[in-house]
C-alpha positions as CSV (number, residue, x, y, z in Angstrom):
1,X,0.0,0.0,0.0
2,X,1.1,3.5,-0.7
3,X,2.1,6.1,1.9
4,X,-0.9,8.3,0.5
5,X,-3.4,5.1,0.6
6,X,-2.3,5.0,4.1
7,X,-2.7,8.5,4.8
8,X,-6.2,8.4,3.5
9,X,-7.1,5.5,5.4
10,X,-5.8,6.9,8.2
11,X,-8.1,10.0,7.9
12,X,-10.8,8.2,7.3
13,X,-10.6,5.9,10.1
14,X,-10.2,9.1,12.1
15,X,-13.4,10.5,10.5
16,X,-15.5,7.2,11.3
17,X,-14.3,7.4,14.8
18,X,-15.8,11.1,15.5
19,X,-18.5,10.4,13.2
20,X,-19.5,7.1,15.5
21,X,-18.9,9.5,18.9
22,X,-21.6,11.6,17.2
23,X,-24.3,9.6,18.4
24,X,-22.8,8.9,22.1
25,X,-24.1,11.5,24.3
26,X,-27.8,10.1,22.6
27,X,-26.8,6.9,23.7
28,X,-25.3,7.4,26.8
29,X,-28.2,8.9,28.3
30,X,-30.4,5.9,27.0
31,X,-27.8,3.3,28.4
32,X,-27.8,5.5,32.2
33,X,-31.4,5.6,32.2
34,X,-32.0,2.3,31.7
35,X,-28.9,1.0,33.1
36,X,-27.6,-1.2,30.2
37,X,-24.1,-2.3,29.0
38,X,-23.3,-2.1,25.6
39,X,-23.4,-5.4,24.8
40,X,-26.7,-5.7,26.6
41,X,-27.6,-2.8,24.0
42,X,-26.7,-4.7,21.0
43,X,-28.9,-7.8,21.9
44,X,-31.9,-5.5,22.0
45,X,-31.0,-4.0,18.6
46,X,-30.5,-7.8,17.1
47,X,-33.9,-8.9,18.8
48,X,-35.3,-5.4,17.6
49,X,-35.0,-6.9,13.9
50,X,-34.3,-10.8,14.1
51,X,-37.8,-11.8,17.0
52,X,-37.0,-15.2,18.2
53,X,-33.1,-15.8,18.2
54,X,-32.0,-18.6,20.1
55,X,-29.4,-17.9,22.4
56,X,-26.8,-19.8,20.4
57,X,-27.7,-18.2,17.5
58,X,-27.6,-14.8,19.4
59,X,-23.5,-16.0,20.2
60,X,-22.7,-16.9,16.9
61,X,-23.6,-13.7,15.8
62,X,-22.4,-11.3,18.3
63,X,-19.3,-13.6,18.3
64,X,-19.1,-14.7,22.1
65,X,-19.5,-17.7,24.1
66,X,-23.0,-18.8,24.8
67,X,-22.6,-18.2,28.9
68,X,-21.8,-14.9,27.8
69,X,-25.0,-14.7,26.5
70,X,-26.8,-16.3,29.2
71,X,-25.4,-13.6,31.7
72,X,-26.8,-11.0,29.3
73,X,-30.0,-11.8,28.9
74,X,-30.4,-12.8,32.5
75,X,-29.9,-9.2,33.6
76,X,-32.2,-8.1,30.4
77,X,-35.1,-10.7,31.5
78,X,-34.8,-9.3,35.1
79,X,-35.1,-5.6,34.0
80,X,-38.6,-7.3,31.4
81,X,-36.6,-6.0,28.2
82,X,-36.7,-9.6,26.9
83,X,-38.9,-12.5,27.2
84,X,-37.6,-16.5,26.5
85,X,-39.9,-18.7,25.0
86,X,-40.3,-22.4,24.4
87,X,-39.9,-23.0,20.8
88,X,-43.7,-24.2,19.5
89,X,-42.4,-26.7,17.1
90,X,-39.4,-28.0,19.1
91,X,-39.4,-27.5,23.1
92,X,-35.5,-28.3,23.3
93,X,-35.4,-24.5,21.5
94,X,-35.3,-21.7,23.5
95,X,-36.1,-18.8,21.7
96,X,-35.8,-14.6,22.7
97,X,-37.4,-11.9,22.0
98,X,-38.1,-8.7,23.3
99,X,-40.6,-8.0,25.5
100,X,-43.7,-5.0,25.1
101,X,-41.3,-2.9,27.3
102,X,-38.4,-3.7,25.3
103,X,-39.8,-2.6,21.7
104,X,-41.0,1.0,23.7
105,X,-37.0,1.4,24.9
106,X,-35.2,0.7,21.8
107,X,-38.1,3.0,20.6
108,X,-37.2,6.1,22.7
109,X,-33.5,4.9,21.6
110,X,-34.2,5.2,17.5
111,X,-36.7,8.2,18.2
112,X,-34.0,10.3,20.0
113,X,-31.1,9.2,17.5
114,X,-33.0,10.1,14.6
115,X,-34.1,13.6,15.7
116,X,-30.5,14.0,17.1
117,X,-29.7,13.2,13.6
118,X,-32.3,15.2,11.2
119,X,-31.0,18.2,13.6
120,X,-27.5,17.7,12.2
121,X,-28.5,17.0,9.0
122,X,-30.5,19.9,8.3
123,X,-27.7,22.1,9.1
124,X,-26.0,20.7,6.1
125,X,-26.7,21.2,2.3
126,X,-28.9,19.0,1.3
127,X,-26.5,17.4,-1.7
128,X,-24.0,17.0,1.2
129,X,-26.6,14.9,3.0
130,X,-27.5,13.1,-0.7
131,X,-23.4,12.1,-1.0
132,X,-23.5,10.8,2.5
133,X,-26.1,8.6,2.5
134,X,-24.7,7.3,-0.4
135,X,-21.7,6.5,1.1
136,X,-22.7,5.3,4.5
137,X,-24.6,2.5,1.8
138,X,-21.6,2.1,0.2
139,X,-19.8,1.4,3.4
140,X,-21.9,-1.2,4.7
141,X,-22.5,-2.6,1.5
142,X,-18.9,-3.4,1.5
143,X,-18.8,-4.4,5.6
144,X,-21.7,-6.8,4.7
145,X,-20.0,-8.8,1.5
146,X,-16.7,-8.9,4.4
147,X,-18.7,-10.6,6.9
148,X,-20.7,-13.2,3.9
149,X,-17.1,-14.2,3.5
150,X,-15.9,-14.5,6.9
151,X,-19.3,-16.8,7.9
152,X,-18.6,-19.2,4.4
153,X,-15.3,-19.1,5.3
154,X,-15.6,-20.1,9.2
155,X,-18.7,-22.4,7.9
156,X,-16.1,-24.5,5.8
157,X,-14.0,-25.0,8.4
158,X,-16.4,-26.8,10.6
């Protein structure tokens, strides 16, 4: 790689890293209120859009050991974010979801990012906004054919 490649990469990186502190005092509050951990945040957002996970599926994916997990979820169940359920077609299965009261927190959460947001934006030009949301799809158009790759490649080594 080039020095200049690096330097861009380099600014970029530092860009992503600011961009991504953006959103923190938003999320900070959400996390104090409620008392959650980050991880603890990220299980809510993955049962926000994938209802009825299993918890080994739930490890695989956030890429941790399935006690892990368990100690997550136990805290979440105990604060009624999360519900597990019996699997209907196979009772060996547990499955998770979030609970009524979990759906209205990582509500308030997504509410209060995206006004945070649409406040920022509008302060911006609105092609500058255009070009942006064309790269952030670009971005994670790229970070999801990575992670295809990564699963296929961990899935032919089993």
């Amino acid at each position: 790689m080039m020095m200049e490649d690096r330097d861009l990469l380099e600014r970029a990186l530092r860009a992503y890293l600011r961009a991504l502190t953006v959103f923190d005092p938003v999320r900070l509050r959400f996390w104090v209120a409620r008392g959650l951990t980050m991880p603890q945040l990220r299980i809510m957002f993955i049962l926000s859009r994938q209802m009825g996970v299993t918890p080994g599926a739930l490890a695989e994916k956030m890429r941790v050991s399935p006690s892990t997990v368990t100690g997550l979820t136990d805290r979440l169940m105990r604060q009624r974010l999360i519900v597990r359920e019996e699997d209907a077609e196979d009772r060996r299965l547990v499955r998770l979801r979030l609970s009524d009261e979990g759906r209205r927190a990582i509500g308030e959460l997504e509410t209060a990012g995206r006004a945070h947001f649409e406040e920022i934006a509008a302060s911006m030009p609105s092609d500058h906004v255009e070009k942006l949301a064309e790269l952030l799809e670009e971005f994670v158009t790229a970070a999801a054919a990575i992670e295809e790759r990564e699963t296929a490649m961990e899935e032919e080594e089993r």
